[in-house]
N, C-alpha and C positions, 0 to 999 in steps of 0.2 A: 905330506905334512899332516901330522896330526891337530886338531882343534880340542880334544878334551875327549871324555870318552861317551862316544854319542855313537851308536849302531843305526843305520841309515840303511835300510836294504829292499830294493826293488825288484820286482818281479818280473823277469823277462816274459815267465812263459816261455820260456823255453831253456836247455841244459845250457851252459857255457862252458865249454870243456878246459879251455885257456886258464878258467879262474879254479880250476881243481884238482887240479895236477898233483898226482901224490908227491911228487920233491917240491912243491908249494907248500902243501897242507904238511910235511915233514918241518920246512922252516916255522912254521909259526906251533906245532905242537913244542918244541924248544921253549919256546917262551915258559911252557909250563913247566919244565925241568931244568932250565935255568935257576943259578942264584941269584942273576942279575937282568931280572926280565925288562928293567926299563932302559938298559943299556941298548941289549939286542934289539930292543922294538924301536928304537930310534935309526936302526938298521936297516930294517923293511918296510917295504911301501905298504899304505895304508892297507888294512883288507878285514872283512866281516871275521876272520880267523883270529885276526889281531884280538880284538876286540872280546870275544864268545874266550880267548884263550887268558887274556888277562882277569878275565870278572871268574873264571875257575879256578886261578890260582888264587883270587883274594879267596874267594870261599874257603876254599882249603886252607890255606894260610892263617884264616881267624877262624876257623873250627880249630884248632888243632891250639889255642890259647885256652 
């Protein structure tokens, strides 16, 4: 469940390979080639990808006004 858009990220110190998984990182780049990125991200489980991938579509998105 999402709270808002607030990036939260902790340092393991160490790789986590579970959380980077190229057919992971493939679902949340979508977000940014979507027309309907708030649809899909209500789709997937929270993730720092979410988040890094919707503040780049805003950017793009209001440059481009």
């Amino acid at each position: 469940m999402y709270v808002g858009p607030i990036l939260l990220v902790m340092n393991p110190f160490k790789f986590i390979p579970a959380l980077a998984t190229p057919e992971l990182k493939s679902c949340y780049m979508d977000l940014v080639k979507t027309p309907y990125p708030l649809q899909l991200r209500k789709q997937l489980q929270p993730h720092t990808w979410a988040i890094s991938a919707m503040a780049y579509r805003t950017l793009k998105d209001t440059r481009a006004r």
